[in-house]
N, C-alpha and C positions, 0 to 999 in steps of 0.2 A: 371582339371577344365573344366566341362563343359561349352559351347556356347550357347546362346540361339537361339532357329529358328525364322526367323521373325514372328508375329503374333502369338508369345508362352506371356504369358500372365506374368507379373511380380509381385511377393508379396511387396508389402511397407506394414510397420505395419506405424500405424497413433498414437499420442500417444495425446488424446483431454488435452487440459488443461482446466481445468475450472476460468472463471474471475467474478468476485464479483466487485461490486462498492457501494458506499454508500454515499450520501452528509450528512455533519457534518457541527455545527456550533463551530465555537471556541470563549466560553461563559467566559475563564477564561480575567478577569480584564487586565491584563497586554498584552494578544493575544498569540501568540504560541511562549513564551519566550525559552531561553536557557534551563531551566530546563524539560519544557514540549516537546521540540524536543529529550533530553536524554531519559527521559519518552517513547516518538515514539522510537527511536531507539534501546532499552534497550528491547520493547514490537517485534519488528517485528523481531528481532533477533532467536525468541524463535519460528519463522514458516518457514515454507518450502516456501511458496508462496512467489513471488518478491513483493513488496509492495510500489504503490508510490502516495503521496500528490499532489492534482492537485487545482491550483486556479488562477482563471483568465489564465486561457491555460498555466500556468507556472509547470514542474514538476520536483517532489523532490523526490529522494528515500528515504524510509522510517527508510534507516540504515544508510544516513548521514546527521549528525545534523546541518551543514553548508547550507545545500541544503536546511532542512524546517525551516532555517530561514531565507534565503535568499528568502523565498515565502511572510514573511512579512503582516502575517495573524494576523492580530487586530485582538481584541472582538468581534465579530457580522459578521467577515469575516466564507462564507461559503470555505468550503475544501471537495473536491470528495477522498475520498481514495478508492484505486482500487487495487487489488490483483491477481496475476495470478498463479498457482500454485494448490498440489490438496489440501491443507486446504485453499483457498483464504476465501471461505469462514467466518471461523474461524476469521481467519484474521483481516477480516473487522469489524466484530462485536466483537472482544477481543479490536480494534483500536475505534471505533465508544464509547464503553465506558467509554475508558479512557479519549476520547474527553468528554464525559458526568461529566464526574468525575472530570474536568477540573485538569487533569494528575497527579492525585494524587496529588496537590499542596493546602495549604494553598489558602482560599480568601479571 
């Protein structure tokens, strides 16, 4: 194994991650009920990117269902979701419509 000499110059490879956000309104009647956190969690499962619910400085990861509903997002409550990963992108806007779509539920 070679030594290195002082002033020899050292390779790190850098690996960028890319981060995606997006503010969402949660329009469904009832807020982000137990059915619509399975909805999240059932959706972010299916990405590579870490994915988490952010409201009022509180955050949830987006694959446990405990977590965004302990955020306790009413109707009309805004939610940042934020993705880091390399589809975050994806991510955010596959999450941003299900938030549209008020989680696939009945209203």
């Amino acid at each position: 194994m070679a030594s290195k000499k002082a002033g020899e110059a050292t390779e790190f490879s850098t690996v960028s991650e890319t981060t995606a956000t997006r503010t969402v309104v949660v329009s469904h009647p009832n807020g982000l009920c137990m059915r619509g956190a399975s909805a999240i969690c059932q959706f972010a499962d299916v990405f590579e990117a870490k994915i988490d619910l952010i409201k009022d400085g509180q955050r949830a990861s987006a694959t446990e269902a405990l977590e965004i509903l302990l955020l306790a997002a009413e109707c009309g409550s805004q939610v940042m979701l934020e993705a880091t990963g390399p589809d975050a992108e994806e991510a955010v806007e596959a999450l941003a419509k299900l938030f549209a779509d008020n989680f696939g539920l009945k209203v």
